[in-house]
C-alpha distance (Angstrom), angle and dihedral (degrees) to the residues before:
residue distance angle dihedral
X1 . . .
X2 3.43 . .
X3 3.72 96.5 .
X4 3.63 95.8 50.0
X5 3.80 90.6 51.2
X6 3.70 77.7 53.7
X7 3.41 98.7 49.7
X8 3.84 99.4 46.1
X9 4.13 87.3 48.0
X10 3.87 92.2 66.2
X11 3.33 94.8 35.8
X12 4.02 89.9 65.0
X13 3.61 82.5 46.9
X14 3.96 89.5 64.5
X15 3.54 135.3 70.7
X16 3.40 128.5 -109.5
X17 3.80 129.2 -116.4
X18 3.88 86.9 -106.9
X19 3.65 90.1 46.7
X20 4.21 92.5 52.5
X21 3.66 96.1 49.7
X22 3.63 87.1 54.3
X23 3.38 96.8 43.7
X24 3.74 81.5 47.9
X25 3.79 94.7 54.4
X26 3.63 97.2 45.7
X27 3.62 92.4 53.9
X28 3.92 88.1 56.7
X29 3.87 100.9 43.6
X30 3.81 100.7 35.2
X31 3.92 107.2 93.5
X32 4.13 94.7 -11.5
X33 4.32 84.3 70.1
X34 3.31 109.2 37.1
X35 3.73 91.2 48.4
X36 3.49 103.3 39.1
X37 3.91 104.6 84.5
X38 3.56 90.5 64.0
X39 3.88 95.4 60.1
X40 3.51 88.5 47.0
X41 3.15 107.7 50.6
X42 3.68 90.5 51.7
X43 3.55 84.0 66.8
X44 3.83 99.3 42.2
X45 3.95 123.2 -115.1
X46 3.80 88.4 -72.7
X47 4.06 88.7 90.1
X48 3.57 80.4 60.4
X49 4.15 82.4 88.1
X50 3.84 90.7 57.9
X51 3.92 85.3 65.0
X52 4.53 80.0 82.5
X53 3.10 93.4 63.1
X54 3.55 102.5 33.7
X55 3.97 90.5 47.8
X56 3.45 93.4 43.1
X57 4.23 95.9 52.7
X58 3.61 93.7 43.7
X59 3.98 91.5 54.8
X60 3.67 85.2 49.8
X61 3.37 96.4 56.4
X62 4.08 90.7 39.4
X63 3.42 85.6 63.0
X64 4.00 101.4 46.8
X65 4.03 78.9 55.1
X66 3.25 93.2 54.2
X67 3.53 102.9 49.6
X68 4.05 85.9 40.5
X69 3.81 84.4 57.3
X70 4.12 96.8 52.8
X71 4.23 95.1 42.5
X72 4.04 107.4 31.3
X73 3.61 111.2 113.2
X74 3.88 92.0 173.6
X75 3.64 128.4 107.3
X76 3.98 127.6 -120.2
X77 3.40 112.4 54.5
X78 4.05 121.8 -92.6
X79 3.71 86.1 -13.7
X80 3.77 83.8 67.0
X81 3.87 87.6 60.0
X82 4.18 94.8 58.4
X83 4.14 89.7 42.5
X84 3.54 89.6 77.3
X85 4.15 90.2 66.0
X86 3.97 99.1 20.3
X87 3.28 104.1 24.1
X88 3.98 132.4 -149.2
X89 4.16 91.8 -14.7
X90 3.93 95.2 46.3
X91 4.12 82.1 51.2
X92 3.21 90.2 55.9
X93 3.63 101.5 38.5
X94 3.69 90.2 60.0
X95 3.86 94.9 41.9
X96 3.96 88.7 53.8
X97 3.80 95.4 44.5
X98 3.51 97.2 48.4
X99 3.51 99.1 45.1
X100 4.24 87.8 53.4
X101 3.99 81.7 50.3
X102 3.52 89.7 55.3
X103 3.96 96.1 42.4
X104 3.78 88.9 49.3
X105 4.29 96.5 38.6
X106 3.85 94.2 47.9
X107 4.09 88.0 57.0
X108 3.60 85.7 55.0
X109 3.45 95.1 51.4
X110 3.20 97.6 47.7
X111 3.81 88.5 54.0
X112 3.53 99.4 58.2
X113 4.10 91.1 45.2
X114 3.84 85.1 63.0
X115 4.01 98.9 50.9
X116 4.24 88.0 45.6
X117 3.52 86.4 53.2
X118 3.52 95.6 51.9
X119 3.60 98.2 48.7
X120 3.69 87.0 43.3
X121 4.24 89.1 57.2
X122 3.82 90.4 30.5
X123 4.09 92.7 -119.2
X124 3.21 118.2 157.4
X125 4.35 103.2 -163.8
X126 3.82 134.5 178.9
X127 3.35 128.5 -89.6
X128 3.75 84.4 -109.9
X129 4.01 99.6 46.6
X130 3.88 87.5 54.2
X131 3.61 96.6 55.7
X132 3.78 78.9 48.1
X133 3.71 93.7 59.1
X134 3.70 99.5 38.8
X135 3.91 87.0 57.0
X136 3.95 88.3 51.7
X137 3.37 93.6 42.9
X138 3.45 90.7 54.1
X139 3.83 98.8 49.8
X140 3.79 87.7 44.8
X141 3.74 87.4 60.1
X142 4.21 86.6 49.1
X143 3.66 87.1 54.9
X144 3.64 100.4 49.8
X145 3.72 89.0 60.9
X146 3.59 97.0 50.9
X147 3.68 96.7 91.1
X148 3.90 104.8 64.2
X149 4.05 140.2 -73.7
X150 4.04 98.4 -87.7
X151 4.43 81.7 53.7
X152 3.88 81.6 58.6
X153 3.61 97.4 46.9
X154 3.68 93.5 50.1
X155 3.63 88.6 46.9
X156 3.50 95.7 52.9
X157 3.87 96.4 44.7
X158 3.76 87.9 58.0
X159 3.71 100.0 42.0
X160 3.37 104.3 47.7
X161 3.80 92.4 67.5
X162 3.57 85.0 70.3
X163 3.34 92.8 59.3
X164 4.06 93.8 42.0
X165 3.26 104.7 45.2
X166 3.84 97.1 69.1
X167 3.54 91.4 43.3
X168 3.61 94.7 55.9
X169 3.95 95.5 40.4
X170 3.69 77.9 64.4
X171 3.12 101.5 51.3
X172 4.14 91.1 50.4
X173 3.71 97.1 45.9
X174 3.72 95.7 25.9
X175 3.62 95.5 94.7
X176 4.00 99.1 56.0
X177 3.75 91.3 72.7
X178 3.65 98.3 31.8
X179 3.81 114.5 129.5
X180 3.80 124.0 -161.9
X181 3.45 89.3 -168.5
X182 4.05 91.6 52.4
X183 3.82 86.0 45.9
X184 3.80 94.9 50.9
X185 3.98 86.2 53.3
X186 3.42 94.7 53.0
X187 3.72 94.0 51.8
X188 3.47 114.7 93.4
X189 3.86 111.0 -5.0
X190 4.31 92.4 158.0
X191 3.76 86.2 65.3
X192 4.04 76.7 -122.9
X193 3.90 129.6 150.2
X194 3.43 120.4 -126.1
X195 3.89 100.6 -102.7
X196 3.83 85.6 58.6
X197 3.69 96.1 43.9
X198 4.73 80.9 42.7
X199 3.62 88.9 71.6
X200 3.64 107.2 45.3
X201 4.25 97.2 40.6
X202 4.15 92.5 42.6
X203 3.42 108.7 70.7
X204 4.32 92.9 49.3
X205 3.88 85.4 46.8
X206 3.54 89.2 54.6
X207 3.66 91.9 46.7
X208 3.63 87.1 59.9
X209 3.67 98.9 62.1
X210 3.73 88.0 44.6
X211 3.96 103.7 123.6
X212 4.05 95.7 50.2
X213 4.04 82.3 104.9
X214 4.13 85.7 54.6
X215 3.18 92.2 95.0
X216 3.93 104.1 55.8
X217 4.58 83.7 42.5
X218 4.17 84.3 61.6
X219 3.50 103.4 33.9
X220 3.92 90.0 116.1
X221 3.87 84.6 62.9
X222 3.91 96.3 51.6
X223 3.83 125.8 69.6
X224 3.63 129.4 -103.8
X225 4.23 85.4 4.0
X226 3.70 90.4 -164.3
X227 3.79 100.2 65.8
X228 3.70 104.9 29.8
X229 3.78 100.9 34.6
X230 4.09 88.7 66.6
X231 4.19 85.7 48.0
X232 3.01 91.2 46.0
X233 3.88 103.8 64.3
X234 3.50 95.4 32.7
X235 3.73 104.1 54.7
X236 4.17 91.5 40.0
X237 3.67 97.5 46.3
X238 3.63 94.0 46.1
X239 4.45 84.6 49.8
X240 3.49 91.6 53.2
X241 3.91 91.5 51.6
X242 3.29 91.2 52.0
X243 3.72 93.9 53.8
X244 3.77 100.1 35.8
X245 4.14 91.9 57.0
X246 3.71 94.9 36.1
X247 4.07 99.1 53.2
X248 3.84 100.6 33.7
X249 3.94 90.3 56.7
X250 3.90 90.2 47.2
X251 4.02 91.7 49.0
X252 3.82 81.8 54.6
X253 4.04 99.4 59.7
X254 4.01 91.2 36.2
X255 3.95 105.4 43.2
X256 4.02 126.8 37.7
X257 3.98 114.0 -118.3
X258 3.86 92.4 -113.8
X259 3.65 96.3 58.5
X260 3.73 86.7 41.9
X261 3.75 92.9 51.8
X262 3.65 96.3 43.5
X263 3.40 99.1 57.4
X264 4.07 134.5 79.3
X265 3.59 94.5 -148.5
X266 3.58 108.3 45.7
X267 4.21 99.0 180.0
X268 3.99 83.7 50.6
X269 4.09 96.2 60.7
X270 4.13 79.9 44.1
X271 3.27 101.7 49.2
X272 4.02 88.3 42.3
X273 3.85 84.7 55.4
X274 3.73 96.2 56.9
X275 3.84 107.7 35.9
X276 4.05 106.2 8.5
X277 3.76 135.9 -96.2
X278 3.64 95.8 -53.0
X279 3.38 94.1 55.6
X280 3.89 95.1 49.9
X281 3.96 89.5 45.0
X282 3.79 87.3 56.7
X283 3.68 105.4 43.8
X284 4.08 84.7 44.8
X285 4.06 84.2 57.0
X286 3.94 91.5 49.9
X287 3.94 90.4 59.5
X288 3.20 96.0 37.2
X289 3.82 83.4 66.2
X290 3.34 97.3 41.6
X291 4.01 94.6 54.8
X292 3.31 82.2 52.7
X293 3.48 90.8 55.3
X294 3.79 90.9 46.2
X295 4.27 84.2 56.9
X296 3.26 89.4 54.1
X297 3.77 101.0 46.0
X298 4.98 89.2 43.1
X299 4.08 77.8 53.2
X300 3.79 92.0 56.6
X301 3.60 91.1 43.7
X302 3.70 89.0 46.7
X303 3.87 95.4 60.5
X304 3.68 89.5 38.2
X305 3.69 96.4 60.0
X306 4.06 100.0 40.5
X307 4.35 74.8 46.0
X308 3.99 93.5 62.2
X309 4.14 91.7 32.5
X310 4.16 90.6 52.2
X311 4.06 86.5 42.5
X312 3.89 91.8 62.6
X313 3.47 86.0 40.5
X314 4.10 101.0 -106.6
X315 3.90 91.6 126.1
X316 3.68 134.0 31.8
X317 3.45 114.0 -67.9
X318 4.05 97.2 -114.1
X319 3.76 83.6 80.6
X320 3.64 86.9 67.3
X321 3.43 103.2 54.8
X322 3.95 114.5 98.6
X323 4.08 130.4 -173.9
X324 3.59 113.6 -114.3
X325 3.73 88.2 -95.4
X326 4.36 83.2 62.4
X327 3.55 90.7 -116.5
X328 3.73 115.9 141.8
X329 3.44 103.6 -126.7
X330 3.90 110.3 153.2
X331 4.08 82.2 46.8
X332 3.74 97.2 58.3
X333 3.76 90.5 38.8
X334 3.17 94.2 62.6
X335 4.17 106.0 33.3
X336 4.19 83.8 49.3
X337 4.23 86.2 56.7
X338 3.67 81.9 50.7
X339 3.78 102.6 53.5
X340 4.05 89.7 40.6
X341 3.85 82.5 61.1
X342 4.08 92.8 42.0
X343 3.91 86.0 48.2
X344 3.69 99.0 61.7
X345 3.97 89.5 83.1
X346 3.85 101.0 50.4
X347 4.36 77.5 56.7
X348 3.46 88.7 83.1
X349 3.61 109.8 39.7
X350 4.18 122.6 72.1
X351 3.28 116.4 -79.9
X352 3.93 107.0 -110.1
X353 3.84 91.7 38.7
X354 4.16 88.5 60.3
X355 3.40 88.7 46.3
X356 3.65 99.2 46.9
X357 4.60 98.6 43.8
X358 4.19 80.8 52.5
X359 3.73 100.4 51.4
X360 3.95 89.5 49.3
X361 3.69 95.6 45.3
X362 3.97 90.8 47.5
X363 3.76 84.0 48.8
X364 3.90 99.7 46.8
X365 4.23 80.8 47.8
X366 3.72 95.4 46.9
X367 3.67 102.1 45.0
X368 3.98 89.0 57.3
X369 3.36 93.0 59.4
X370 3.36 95.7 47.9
X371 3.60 89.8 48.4
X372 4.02 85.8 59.1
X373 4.09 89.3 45.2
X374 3.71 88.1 53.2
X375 3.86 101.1 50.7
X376 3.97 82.5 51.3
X377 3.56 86.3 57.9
X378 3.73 95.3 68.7
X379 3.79 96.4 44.3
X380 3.99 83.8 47.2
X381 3.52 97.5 58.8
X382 3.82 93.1 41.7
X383 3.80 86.3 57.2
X384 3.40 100.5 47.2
X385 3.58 91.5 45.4
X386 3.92 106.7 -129.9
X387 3.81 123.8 -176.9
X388 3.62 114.7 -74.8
X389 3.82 98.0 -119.9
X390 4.07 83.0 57.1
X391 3.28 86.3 51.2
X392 3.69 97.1 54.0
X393 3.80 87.9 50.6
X394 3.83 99.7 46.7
X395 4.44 79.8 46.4
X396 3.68 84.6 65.1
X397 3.69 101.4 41.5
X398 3.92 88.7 55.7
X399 3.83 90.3 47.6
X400 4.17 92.2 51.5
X401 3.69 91.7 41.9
X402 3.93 96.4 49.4
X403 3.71 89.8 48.5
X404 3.72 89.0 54.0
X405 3.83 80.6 47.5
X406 3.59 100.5 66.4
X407 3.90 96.0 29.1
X408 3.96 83.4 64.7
X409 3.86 101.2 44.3
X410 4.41 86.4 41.7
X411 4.31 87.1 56.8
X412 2.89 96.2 38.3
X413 4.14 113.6 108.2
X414 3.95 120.0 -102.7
X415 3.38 94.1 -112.0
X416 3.92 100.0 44.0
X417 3.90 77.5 51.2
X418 3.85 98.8 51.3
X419 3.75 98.1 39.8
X420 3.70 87.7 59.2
X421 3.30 103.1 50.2
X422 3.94 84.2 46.0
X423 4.49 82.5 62.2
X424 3.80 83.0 39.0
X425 3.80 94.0 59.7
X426 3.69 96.2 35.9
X427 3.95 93.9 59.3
X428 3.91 90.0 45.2
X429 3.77 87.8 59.9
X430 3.98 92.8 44.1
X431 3.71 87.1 53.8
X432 3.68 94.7 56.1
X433 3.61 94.5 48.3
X434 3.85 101.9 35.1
X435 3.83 112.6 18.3
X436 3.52 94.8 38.1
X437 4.13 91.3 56.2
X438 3.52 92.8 39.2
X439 4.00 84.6 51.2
C-alpha cells in the first residue's frame, strides 16, 4: 500500500507524454522562430533550400534520440547514450558540453524575449535597462520552475498555444496574400548561389530545431521514459518542421526582405501587413509569451541536465539535491547566478549581434555532443541486440546526422569555432581533476 501511494505521488510529479512533446516543441520554436525571418531574409528566400538539409539532419538525429530513448540502460541522461561507445569520459563529455550549451543558449533566449517585447509595447530602453530586463527575465524563468516538473508541464501545455496559434493563423490565411512575384524578389538579392548562401543560413536553422533532444535530457521528469520519451521527439520535431518551412516561405511572398530584416519582431511587421497595426501588435504579444514560455521550459532542462550529471557524480553534488516537489532548486540557483555574471558582456554589444555570436557558439557546442550521443547509438543498438532491418535504419540515421555534424562545426565562424573548443578543453581538464577523483 505504501509503495503504490508512493508510486502514484511521483507520478503526479511527472509530466505526461502530451506534456513532453510540448515541452519539446516549445523548446524548439521559442527564440529559433520568432527570430528566424530576420536572418533569412538577410540572405534572401534562396536559404529557404538549406531548410532540406537542415530538416532532413535534424529528423535524423530525432530519430537516433528516439531509439536511444527506448534501448539505453545507462544512467545520466544523454551522456548515458555516448557511454555505450566511449564510456564514462564520453558521458561526461556530453553531459558537460551540453549543459554549457544550455547555460550559454538560455541567455540568448532570454535576449531576444526582451527586444519582442519591446517592439510588442513600443519601448524603446537603454542599453543598460535591457540588460536589466534580460537578467529579470531570466530569474523569473528560475522561479517558475521552482515548484516541481508536473507545474512545468502544465505551464508549457498552456503557453505554447500562445506561441502556436499565430503561427498557424499564418499558415491558414497565409496563402491569400501570398505573391509569387514578391517571393521571386526576395530570392536572391546578394546575387549569391546557393552553396554560398548554405553556409551562412545553416547553422541558425539548425539552432532552431535545437531542443528536439529535450526530451531524452528530462526523461527522469516524464513518466514511463521508455515509451513516451521516443514519441515525444518524433512527433514534436517533425511539428516544428512543418511550421518552420511552411511560415518562413509565406513571410517571403507577403513581406519585402528589408522590412523583414529591419525589424525585431518579424511575425509583427507580417501580421501588420495583412490585418493592420493592431493585429501585428497582438500577434507580437502572443510570442512574446510564448518565448517566454520557451525560457522557462531551456531553464527546466537546464537544472535537469546538471541534476542527472551531479547524480553520477560528474558535477558537485548540490546539483543533485531536489525539493520535495523534485524541483532542482539549489541547481538553478546557482547556474542562473552564473549566466547573470556571463551576461554582463553581451551588455555592451548591439542587440542582434549578442544574440546572433551565442546561438552559433551554443550550436558549435551542442552539435558535438550530439555527435558523441550518436556514435553511442550504434554501439547501443548492437548491445541490445535489435533486429537487423532496425539496424540498417538506425545505420543511416547516424550517417545523415554526422554529416549534418561536421557541415555545422565547418560553417560555423572561426571564432564560434575557437571559443568552443576553448569550453571543450576546459571541461576535459575538470574531468581529470574532479570526475575522475570523485570516480
Amino acid at each position: 500500500m505504501i509503495e503504490r501511494g508512493i508510486a502514484e505521488y511521483n507520478k503526479k510529479n511527472k509530466m505526461s507524454v502530451t506534456q513532453l512533446t510540448l515541452l519539446t516543441s516549445l523548446s524548439m520554436m521559442g527564440a529559433g522562430i520568432i527570430m528566424l525571418p530576420a536572418k533569412l531574409a538577410s540572405l534572401g528566400t534562396i536559404s529557404s533550400l538549406s531548410w532540406l538539409l537542415t530538416a532532413t539532419g535534424a529528423t535524423a538525429i530525432a530519430y537516433v534520440f528516439a531509439q536511444c530513448g527506448m534501448l539505453s540502460r545507462k544512467s545520466g541522461g544523454m551522456g548515458g547514450f555516448a557511454e555505450y561507445a566511449f564510456g564514462r569520459t564520453g558521458s561526461y563529455l556530453v553531459n558537460y558540453t551540453y549543459g554549457v550549451s544550455l547555460v550559454i543558449g538560455n541567455m540568448a533566449i532570454a535576449m531576444a524575449s526582451v527586444n519582442y517585447g519591446l517592439y510588442a509595447f513600443n519601448v524603446t530602453i537603454s542599453p543598460t535597462a535591457l540588460f536589466i530586463a534580460t537578467l529579470a527575465l531570466l530569474w523569473l524563468s528560475t522561479l517558475l520552475n521552482f515548484l516541481s516538473p508536473a507545474f512545468t508541464g502544465h505551464f508549457t501545455a498552456s503557453v505554447i498555444w500562445a506561441l502556436l496559434l499565430p503561427l498557424l493563423l499564418l499558415i491558414l490565411i497565409g496563402p491569400f496574400w501570398f505573391s509569387g512575384e514578391m517571393y521571386m524578389g526576395n530570392w536572391n538579392p546578394q546575387d549569391q548561389s546557393w552553396w554560398e548562401v548554405l553556409p551562412e543560413s545553416f547553422s541558425m536553422m539548425l539552432w532552431a530545431f535545437l531542443g528536439l533532444e529535450s526530451a531524452c535530457a528530462n526523461a527522469e521528469a516524464v513518466d514511463e521514459p521508455e515509451k513516451n520519451v521516443p514519441k515525444a521527439v518524433l512527433f514534436a520535431t517533425l511539428l516544428t518542421a512543418f511550421i518552420y518551412i511552411s511560415t518562413t516561405s509565406l513571410i517571403a511572398g507577403i513581406v519585402p526582405n528589408a522590412s523583414i530584416e529591419a525589424s525585431n519582431a518579424p511575425f509583427g511587421v507580417v501580421y501588420g501587413e495583412l490585418l493592420g497595426g493592431t493585429a501585428g501588435t497582438a500577434a507580437s504579444c502572443l510570442l512574446w509569451v510564448g518565448c517566454m514560455g520557451s525560457l522557462v521550459t531551456w531553464q527546466f532542462t537546464l537544472g535537469r541536465v546538471f541534476k542527472s550529471s551531479a547524480d553520477v557524480g560528474f558535477f558537485p553534488a548540490v546539483f543533485s539535491k531536489v525539493t520535495s516537489n523534485n524541483a532542482t532548486v539549489s541547481g538553478l540557483v546557482i547556474l542562473t547566478l552564473l549566466q547573470s555574471v556571463f551576461l554582463i558582456p553581451a551588455g555592451f554589444v548591439e542587440t542582434f549581434s549578442a544574440y546572433e555570436a551565442l546561438t552559433e557558439l551554443t550550436v558549435g557546442i551542442t552539435v558535438f555532443a550530439f555527435a558523441l550521443c550518436v556514435c553511442g547509438s550504434h554501439a547501443m543498438g548492437r548491445e541490445e541486440g535489435i533486429s537487423r532491418g532496425r539496424m540498417h535504419t538506425l545505420r543511416l540515421a547516424i550517417v545523415i546526422s554526422l554529416l549534418c555534424v561536421v557541415f555545422t562545426l565547418c560553417w560555423l565562424p572561426n571564432e564560434a569555432v575557437k571559443e568552443g573548443f576553448l569550453i571543450l578543453l576546459f571541461g576535459w581538464i575538470a574531468f581529470a581533476f574532479w570526475s575522475r577523483s570523485r570516480a
